[in-house]
C-alpha positions in Angstrom: 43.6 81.7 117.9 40.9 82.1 115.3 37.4 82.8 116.8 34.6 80.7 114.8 30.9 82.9 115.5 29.2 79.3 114.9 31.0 77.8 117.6 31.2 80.6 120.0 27.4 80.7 119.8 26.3 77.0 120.1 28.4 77.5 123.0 26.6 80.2 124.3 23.1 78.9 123.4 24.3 75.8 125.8 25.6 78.0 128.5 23.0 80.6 128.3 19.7 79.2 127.6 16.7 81.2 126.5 14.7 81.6 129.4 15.8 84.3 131.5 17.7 83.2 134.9 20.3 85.0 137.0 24.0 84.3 135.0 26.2 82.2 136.8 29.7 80.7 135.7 29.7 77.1 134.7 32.2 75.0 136.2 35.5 74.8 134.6 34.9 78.4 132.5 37.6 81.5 133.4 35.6 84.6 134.0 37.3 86.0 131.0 35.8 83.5 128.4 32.4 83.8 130.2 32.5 87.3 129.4 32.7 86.9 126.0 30.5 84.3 125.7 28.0 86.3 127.6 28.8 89.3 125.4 28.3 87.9 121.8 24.7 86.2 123.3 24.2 89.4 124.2 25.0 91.2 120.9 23.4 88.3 119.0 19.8 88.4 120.6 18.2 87.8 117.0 19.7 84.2 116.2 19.3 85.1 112.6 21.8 87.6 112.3 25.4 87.0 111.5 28.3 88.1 113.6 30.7 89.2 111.7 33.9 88.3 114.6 37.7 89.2 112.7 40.9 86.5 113.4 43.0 88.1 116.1 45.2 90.5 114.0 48.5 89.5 112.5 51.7 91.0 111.6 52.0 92.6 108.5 54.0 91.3 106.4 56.3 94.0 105.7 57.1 94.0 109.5 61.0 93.7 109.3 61.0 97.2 107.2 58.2 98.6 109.4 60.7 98.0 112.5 63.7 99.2 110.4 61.8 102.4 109.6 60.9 103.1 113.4 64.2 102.4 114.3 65.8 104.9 111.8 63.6 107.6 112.8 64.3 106.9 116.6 68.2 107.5 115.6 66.4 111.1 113.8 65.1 112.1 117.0 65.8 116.1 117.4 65.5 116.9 121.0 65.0 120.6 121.5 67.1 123.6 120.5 67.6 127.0 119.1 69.0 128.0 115.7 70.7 131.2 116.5 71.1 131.8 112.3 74.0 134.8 112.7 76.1 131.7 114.5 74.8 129.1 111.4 77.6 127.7 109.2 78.0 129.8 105.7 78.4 128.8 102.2 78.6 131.1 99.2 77.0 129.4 96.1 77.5 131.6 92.9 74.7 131.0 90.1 74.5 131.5 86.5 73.9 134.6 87.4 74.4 136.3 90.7 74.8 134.7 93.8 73.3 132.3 96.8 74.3 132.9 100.3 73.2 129.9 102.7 73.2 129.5 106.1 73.2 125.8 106.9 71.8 123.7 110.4 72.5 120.2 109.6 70.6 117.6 111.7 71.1 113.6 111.3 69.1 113.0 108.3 67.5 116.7 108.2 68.8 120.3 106.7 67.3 123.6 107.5 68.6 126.8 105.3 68.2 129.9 105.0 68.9 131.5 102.0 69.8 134.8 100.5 69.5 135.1 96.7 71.2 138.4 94.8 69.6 140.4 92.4 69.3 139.2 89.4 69.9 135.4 90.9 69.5 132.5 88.2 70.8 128.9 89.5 73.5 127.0 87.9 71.7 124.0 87.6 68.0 122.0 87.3 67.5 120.5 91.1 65.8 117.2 91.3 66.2 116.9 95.1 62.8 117.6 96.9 62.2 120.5 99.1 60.2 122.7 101.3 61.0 126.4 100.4 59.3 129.2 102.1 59.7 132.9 100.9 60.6 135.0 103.8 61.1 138.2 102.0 61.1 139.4 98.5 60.0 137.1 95.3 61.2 134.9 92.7 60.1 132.5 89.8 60.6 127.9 90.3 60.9 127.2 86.9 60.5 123.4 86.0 62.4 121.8 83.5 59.5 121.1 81.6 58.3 124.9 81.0 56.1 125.9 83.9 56.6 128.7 86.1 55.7 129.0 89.7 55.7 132.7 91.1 56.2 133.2 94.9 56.0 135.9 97.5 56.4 136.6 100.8 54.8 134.0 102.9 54.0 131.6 100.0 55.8 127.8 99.8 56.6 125.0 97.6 56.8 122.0 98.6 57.8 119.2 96.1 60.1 115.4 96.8 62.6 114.0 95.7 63.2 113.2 92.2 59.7 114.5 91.1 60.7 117.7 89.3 63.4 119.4 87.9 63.4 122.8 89.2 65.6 125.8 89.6 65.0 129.5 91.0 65.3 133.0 90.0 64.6 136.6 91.0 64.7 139.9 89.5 65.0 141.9 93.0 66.7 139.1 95.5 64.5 137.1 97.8 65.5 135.0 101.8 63.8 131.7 101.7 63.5 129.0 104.2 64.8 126.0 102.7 64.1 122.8 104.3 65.0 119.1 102.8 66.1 115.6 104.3 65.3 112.1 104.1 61.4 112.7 105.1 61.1 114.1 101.2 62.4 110.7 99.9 59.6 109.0 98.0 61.5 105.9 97.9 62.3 105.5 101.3 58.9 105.7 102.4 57.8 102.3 100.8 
């Protein structure tokens, strides 16, 4: 139903005319539609202004993704719990130099790490996957493929999606980081 502010208020000009009386409900008109009636006279007391009255709102048109999207992240829900990180799953990663000890908590479309860099740590390879990498103890150096350098300590974070960077760490003294990723840093999955 599109509302039409010239109709609605000829209508209301007939129904309510400008003399003051008490308001009753014409015959044949739900109290609902006499309300609004009654409330755009009301809100139009100066005849020469224009009421500015929207169409109902419609579906956007990307609706069948919109659903899809909700739907996704209702299979993603994470009801509560506790990562007891000495009981976490353990990978060794070794690194062009040094080496990467992680301790994993995989969730449906969401991975939480910590991670324990050696001394003297440089990564095997340039990372393009986004991330959100907090620095629990110690320090180290993002470097990005393209020549910038990002030092970190304790307490600081990066946070960077996917496919936006090529980035790799390092660290002189090792460093534990908080290393969180999943399908939420997916730039393309978001559209």
């Amino acid at each position: 139903m599109i509302y039409r502010p010239n109709r609605l208020l000829r209508a209301a000009s007939r129904i309510l005319p400008r003399r003051k009386r008490p308001v009753q409900t014409p015959p044949n008109t739900t109290l609902h539609h006499f309300s609004l009636i009654f409330f755009l006279k009301k809100i139009s007391n100066n005849r020469k202004k224009v009421l500015n009255i929207r169409e109902p709102l419609r579906e956007p048109k990307d609706r069948p993704a919109l659903k899809k999207r909700c739907a996704t992240m209702k299979e993603k829900q994470i009801p509560f719990h506790v990562i007891d990180w000495d009981h976490a799953p353990r990978t060794e990663h070794k690194g062009e130099k040094g080496q990467a000890l992680w301790h994993i908590h995989q969730l449906p479309g969401l991975r939480i790490r910590i991670v324990k860099y050696s001394a003297g740590y440089l990564a095997d390879h340039w990372c393009t996957k986004g991330h959100i990498v907090h620095c629990l103890e110690g320090d180290f150096r993002s470097e990005l493929q393209d020549g910038r350098t990002f030092h970190l300590q304790k307490g600081m974070t990066y946070v960077v999606s996917d496919d936006l960077s090529s980035h790799r760490s390092t660290t002189d003294h090792g460093v534990t980081l908080l290393i969180i990723d999943g399908d939420f840093l997916n730039h393309k999955s978001s559209k």
